[in-house]
Rosetta silent file (secondary structure, phi, psi, omega in degrees, C-alpha in Angstrom):
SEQUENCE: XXXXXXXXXXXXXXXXXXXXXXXXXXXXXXXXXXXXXXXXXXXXXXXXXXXXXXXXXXXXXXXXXXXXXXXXXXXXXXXXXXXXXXXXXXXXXXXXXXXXXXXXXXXXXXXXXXXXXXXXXXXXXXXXXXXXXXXXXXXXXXXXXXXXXXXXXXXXXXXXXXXXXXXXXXXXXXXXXXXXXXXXXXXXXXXXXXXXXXXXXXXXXXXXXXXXXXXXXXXXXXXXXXX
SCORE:     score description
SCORE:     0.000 S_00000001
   1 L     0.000  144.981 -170.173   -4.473   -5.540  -64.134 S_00000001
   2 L   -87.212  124.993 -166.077   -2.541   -8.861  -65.443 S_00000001
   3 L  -108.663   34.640 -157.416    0.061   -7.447  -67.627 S_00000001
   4 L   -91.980  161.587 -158.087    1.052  -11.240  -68.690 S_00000001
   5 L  -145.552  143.619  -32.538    1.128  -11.393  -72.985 S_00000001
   6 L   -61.325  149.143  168.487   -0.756  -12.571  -74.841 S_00000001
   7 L   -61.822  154.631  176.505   -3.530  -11.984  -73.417 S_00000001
   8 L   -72.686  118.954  178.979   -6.253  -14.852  -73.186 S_00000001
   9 L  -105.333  174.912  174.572   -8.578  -14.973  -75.618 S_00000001
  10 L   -52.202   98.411  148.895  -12.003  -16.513  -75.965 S_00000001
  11 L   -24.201  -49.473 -164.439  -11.942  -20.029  -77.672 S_00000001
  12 L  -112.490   41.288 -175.690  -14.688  -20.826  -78.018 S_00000001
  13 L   -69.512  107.762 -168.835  -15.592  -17.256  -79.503 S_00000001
  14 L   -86.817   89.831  155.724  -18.186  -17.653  -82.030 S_00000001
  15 H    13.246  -71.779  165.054  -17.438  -15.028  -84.921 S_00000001
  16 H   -45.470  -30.978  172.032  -20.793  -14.301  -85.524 S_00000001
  17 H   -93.238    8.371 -173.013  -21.301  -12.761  -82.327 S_00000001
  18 L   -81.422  109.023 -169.444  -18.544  -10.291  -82.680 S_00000001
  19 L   -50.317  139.734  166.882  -19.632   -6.984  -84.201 S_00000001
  20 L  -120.367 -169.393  172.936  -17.901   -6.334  -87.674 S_00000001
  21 L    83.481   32.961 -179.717  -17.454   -3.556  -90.422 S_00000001
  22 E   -95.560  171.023  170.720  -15.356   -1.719  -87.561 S_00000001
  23 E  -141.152   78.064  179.358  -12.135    0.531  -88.337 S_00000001
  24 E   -49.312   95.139 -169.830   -9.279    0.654  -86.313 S_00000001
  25 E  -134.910  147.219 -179.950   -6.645    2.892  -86.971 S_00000001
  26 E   -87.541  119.297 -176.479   -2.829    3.584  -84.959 S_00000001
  27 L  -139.440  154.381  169.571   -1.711    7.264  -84.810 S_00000001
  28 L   153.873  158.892 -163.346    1.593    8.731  -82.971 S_00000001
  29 L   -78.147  154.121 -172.337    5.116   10.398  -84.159 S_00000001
  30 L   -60.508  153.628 -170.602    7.572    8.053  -86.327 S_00000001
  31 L    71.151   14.768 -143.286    9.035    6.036  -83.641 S_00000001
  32 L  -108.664  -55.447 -175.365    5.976    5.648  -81.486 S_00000001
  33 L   109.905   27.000  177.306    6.020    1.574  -82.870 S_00000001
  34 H   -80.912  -82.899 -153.202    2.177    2.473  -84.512 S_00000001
  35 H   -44.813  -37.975  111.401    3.482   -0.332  -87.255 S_00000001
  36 H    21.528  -76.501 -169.878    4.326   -3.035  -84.981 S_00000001
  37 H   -76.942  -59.097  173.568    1.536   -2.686  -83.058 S_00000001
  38 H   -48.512  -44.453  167.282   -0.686   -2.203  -86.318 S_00000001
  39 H   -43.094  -74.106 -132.190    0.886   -5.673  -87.331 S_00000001
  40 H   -71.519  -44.459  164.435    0.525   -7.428  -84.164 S_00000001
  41 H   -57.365  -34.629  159.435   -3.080   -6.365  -84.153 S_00000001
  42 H   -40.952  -56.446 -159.576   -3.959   -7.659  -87.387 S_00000001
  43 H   -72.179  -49.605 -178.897   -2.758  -10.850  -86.243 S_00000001
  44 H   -59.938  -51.793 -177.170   -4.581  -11.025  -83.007 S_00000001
  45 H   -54.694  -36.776 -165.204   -8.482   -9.729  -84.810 S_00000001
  46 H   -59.991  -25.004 -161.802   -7.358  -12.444  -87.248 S_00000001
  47 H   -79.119   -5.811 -170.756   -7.005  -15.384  -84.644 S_00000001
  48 H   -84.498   -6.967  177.805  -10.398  -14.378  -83.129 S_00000001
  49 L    99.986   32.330 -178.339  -11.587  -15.541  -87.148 S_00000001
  50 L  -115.398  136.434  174.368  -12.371  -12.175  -88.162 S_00000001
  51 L   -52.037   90.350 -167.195  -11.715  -11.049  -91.914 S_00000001
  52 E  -108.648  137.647  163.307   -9.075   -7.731  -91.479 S_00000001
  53 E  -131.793  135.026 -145.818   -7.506   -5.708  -94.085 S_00000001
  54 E   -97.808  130.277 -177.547   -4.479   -3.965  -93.378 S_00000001
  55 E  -169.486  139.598 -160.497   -3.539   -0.689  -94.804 S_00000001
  56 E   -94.233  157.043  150.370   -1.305    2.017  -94.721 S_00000001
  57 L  -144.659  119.036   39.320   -1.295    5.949  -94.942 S_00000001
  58 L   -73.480 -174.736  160.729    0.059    7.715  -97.650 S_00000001
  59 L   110.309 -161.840  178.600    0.299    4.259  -99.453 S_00000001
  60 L    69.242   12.116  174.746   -2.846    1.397  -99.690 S_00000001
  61 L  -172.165  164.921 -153.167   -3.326    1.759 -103.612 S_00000001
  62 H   -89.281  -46.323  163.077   -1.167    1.928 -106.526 S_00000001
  63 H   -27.396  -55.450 -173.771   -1.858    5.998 -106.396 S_00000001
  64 H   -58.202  -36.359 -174.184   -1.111    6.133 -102.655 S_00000001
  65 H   -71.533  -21.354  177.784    2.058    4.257 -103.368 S_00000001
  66 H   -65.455  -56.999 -156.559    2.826    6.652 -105.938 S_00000001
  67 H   -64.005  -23.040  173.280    1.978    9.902 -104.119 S_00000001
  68 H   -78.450    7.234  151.612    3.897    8.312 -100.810 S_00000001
  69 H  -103.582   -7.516 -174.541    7.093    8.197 -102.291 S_00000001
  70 H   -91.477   -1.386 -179.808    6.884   11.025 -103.976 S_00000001
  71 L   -98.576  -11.342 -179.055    5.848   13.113 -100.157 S_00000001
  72 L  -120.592   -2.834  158.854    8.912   10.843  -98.564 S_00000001
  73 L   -44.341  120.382  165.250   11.658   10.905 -101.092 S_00000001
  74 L   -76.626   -2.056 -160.827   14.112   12.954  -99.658 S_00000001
  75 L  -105.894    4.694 -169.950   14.973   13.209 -103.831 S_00000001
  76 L   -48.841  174.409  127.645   11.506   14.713 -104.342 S_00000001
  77 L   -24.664  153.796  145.434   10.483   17.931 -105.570 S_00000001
  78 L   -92.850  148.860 -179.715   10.036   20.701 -103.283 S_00000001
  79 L  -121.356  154.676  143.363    6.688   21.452 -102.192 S_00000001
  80 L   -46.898  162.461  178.824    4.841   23.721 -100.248 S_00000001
  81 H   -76.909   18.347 -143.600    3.131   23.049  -96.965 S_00000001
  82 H  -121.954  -67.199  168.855   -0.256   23.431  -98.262 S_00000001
  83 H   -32.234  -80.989 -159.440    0.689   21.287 -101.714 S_00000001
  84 H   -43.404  -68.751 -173.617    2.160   18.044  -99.423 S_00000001
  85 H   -28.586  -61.280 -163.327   -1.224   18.386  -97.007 S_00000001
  86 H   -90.025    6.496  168.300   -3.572   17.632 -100.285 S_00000001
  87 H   -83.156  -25.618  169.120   -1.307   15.494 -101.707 S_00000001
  88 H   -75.581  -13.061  161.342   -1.965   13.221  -98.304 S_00000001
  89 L  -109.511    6.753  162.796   -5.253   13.769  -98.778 S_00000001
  90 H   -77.541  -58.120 -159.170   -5.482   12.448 -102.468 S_00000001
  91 H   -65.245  -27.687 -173.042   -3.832    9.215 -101.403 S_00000001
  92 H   -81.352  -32.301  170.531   -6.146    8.841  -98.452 S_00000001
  93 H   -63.787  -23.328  166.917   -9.445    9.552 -100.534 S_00000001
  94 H   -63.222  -42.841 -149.876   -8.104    6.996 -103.078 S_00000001
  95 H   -81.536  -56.988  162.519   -7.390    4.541 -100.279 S_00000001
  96 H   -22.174  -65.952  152.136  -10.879    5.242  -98.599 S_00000001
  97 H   -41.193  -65.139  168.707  -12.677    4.586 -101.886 S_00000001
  98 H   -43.420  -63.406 -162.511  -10.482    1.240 -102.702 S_00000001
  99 H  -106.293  -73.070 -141.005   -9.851   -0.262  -99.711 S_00000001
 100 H  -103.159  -16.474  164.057  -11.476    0.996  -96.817 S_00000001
 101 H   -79.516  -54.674  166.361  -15.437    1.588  -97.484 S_00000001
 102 H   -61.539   -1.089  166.596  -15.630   -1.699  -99.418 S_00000001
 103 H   -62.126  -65.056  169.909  -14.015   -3.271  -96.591 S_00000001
 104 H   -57.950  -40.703 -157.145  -16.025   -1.637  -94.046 S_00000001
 105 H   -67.339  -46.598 -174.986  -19.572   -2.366  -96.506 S_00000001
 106 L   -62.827    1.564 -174.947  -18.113   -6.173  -96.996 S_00000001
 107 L    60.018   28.174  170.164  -18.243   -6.464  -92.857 S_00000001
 108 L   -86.091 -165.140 -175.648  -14.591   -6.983  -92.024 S_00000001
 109 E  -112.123  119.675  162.153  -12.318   -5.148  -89.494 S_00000001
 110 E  -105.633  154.372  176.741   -9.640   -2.570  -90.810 S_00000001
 111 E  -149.837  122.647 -148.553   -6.649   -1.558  -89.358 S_00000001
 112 E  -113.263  141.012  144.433   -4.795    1.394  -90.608 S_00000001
 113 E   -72.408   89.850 -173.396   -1.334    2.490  -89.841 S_00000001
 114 L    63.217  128.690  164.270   -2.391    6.305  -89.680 S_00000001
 115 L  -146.011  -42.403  142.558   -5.091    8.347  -91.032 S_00000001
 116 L  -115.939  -14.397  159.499   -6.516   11.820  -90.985 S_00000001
 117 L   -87.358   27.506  151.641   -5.032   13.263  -87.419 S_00000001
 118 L   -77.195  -48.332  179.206   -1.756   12.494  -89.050 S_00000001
 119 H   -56.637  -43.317  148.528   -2.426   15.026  -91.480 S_00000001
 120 H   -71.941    4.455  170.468   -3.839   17.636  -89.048 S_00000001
 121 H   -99.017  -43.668 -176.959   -1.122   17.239  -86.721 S_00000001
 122 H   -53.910  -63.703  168.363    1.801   17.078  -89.300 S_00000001
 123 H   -93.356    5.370 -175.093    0.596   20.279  -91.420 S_00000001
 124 H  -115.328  -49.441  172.886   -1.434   21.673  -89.286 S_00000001
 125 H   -91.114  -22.087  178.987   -0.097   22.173  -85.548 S_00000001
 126 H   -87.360  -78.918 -163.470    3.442   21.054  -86.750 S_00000001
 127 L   -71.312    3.198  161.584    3.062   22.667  -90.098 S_00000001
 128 L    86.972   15.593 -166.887    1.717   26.173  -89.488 S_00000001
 129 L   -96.691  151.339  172.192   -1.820   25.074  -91.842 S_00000001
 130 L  -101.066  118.388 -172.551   -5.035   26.187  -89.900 S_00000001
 131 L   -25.555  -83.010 -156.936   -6.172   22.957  -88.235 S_00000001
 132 L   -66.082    0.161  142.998   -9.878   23.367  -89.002 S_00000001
 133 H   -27.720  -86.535  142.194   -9.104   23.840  -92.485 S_00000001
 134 H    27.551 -100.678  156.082   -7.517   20.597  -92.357 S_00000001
 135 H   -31.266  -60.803  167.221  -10.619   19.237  -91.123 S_00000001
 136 H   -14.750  -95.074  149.122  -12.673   20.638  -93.343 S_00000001
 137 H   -24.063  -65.922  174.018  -10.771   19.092  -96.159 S_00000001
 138 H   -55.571  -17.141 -165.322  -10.428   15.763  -94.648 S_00000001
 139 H   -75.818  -51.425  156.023  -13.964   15.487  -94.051 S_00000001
 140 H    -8.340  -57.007 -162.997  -14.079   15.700  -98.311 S_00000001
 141 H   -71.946  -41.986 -155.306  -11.601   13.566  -98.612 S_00000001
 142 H  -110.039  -38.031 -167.609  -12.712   10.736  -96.555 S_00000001
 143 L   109.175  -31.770 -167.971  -16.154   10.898  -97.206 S_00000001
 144 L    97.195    3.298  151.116  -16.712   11.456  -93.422 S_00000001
 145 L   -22.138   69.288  174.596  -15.325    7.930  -93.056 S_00000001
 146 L   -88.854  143.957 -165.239  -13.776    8.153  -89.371 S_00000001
 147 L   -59.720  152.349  146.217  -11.975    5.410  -87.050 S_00000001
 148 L  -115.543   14.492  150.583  -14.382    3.903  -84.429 S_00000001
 149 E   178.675  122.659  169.089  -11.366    3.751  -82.269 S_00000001
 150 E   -90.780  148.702 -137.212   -8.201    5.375  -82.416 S_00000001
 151 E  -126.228  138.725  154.637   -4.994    4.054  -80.826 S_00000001
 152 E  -117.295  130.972  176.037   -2.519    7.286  -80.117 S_00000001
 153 E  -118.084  120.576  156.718    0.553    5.678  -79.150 S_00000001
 154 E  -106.048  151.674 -179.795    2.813    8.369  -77.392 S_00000001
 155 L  -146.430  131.984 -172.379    6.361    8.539  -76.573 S_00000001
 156 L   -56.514  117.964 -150.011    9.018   10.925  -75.723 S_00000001
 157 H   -47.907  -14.816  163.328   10.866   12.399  -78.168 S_00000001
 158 H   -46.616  -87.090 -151.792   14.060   10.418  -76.586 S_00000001
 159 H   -53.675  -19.618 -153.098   12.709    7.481  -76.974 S_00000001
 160 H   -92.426  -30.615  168.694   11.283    7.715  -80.063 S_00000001
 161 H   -60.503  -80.573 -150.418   15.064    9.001  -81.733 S_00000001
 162 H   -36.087  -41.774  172.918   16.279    6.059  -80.036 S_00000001
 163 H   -97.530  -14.009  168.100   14.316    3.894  -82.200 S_00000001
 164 H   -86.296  -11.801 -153.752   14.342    5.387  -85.715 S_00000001
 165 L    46.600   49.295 -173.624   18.031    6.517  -85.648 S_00000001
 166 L   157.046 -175.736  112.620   17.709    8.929  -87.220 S_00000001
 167 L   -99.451  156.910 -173.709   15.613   10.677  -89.623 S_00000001
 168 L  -132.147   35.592  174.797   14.951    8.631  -92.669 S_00000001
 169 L   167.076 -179.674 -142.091   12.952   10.724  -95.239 S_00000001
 170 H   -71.215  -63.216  153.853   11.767   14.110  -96.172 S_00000001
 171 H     5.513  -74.017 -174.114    9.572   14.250  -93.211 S_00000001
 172 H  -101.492   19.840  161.054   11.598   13.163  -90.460 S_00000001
 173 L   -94.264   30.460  162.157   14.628   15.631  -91.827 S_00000001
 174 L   -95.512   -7.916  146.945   12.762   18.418  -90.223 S_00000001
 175 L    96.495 -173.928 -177.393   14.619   18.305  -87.238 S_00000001
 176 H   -57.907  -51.581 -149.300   13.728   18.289  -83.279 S_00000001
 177 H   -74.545  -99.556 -148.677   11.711   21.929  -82.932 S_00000001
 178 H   -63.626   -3.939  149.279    8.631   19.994  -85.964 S_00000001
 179 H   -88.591  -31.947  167.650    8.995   16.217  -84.007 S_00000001
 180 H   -38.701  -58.319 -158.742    8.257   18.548  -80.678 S_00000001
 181 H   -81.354   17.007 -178.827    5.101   20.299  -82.329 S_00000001
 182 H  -102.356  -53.642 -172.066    4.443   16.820  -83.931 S_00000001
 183 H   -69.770  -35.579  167.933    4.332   15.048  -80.674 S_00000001
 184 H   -58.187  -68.898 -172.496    2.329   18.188  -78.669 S_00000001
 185 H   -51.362  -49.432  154.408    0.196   18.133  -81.432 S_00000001
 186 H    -8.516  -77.004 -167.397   -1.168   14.511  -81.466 S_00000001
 187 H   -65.625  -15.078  159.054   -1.895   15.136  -77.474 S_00000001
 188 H   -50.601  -74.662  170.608   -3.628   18.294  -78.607 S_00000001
 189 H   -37.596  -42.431 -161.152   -5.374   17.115  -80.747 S_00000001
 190 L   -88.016   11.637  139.082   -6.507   14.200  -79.348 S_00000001
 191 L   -31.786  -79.731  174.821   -8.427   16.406  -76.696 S_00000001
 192 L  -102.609   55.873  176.637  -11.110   17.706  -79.188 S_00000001
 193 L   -99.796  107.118 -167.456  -10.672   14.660  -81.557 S_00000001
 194 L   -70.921   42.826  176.641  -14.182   14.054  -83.256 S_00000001
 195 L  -176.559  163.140  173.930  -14.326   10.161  -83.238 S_00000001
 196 L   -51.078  157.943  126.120  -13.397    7.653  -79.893 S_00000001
 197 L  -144.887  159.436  165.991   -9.739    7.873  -79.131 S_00000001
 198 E  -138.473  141.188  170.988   -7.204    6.677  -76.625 S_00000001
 199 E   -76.006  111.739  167.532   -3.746    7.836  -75.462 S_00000001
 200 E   -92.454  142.290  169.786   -1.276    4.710  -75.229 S_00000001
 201 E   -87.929   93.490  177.011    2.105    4.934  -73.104 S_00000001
 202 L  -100.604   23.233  149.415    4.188    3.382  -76.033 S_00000001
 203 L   -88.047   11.016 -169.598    7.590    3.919  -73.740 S_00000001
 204 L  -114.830  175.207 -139.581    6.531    0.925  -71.999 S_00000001
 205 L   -78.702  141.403  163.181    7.598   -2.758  -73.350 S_00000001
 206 H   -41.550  -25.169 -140.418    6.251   -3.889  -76.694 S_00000001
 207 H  -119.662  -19.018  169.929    4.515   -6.629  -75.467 S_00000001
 208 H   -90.116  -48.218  173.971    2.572   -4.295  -72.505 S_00000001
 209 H   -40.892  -42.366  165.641    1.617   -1.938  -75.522 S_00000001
 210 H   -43.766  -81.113 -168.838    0.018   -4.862  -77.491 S_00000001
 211 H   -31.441 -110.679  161.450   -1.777   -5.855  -74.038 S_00000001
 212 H    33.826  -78.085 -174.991   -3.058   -2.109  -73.994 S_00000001
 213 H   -51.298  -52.959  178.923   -4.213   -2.339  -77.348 S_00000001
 214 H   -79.894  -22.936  164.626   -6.045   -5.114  -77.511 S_00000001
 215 H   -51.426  -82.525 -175.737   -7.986   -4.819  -74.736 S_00000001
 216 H   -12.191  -85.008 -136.197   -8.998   -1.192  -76.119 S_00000001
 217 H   -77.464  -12.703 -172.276  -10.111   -2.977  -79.638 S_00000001
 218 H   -94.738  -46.945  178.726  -11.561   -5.879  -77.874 S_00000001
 219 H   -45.020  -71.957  164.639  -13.879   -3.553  -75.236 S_00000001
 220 H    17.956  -81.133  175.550  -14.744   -2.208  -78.888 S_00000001
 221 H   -61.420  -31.870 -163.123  -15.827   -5.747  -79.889 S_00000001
 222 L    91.615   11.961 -153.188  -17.589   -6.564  -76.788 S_00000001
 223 L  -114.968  102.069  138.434  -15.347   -9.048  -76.075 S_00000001
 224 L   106.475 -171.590 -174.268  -13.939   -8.645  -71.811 S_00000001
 225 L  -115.416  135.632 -161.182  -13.818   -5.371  -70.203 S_00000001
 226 L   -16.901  149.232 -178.307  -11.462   -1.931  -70.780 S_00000001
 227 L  -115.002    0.000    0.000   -7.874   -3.638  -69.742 S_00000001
């Protein structure tokens, strides 16, 4: 495999043949580089001419934006682990409605920075919540609205301090033993994970992770073959 960046794309790629109304979404522990990558990806579906909308989770609607500062404020309230779970699953059923069904119905390509195995890995194998519960509940939430290919980008919990510095909200102040069972959980998860996914090596260079990626979402498209 050519690991040379960017990869080539078609020119003379006629739009029209590209399937659309897809959903794309980036999952993996803070420091993994899923926003980055969710950027970078944006950019690339855009250059092929395809209509993308971008979106975050908590966040993507003036609700989401509410309820995601008020789940990452280190100045918050305190909540239970049970509370925080459906408060991440208001803002995503908000964002789902808003953003991401009329997106998908209108035939563009979305691409999400996280979406419903954040929530069952974060409260549920990290947070002590029973997983299919979880599930259950997202499946409510969402509509049944699922990725048609999910990006997991993992990385070792080294690497991944190494790039946040830190913790930097409510979240990530939960110390090493809940980013262990965050990152173990992901790769759990993404075992019996009920929609396409793939496991990315995001300790390798930005610019091989991209490669990675786009291939994935382009096999997707129909466009070249698995990279």
């Amino acid at each position: 495999m050519s690991t040379s960046f960017p990869p080539k794309l078609p020119n003379d790629l006629d739009p029209a043949r590209v399937a659309k109304g897809l959903f794309f979404c980036l999952e993996g522990p803070d420091g993994a580089g899923k926003s980055t990558q969710a950027a970078r990806l944006a950019e690339t579906l855009q250059r092929l001419g395809l209509g993308v909308v971008s979106c975050r989770d908590p966040g993507g609607t003036r609700l989401g934006d509410r309820l995601r500062s008020l789940l990452l404020d280190r100045a918050s309230v305190p909540m239970s682990m049970r509370a925080e779970m459906l408060l991440y699953m208001a803002s995503r059923a908000q964002m789902v409605e808003q953003v991401i069904r009329p997106a998908l119905e209108a035939g563009r390509v979305v691409v999400s920075d996280r979406y419903l195995l954040s929530n069952v890995v974060y409260q549920g194998y990290a947070g002590g919540l029973e997983v299919e519960e979880l599930w259950s509940v997202g499946q409510a939430a969402t509509g049944g609205v699922m990725p048609d290919l999910t990006l997991l980008i993992d990385v070792p919990e080294a690497v991944a301090r190494s790039r946040t510095g830190g913790p930097r909200d409510r979240i990530e102040d939960r110390g090493e033993d809940y980013r262990t069972l965050v990152r173990n959980g992901f790769l759990e998860a993404a075992r019996s994970y009920p929609a396409p996914i793939v496991v990315i090596d995001g300790a390798k260079a930005p610019d091989e992770v991209a490669h990675r990626i786009e291939g994935e979402v382009l096999r997707v498209l129909g466009i070249g073959p698995r990279s």
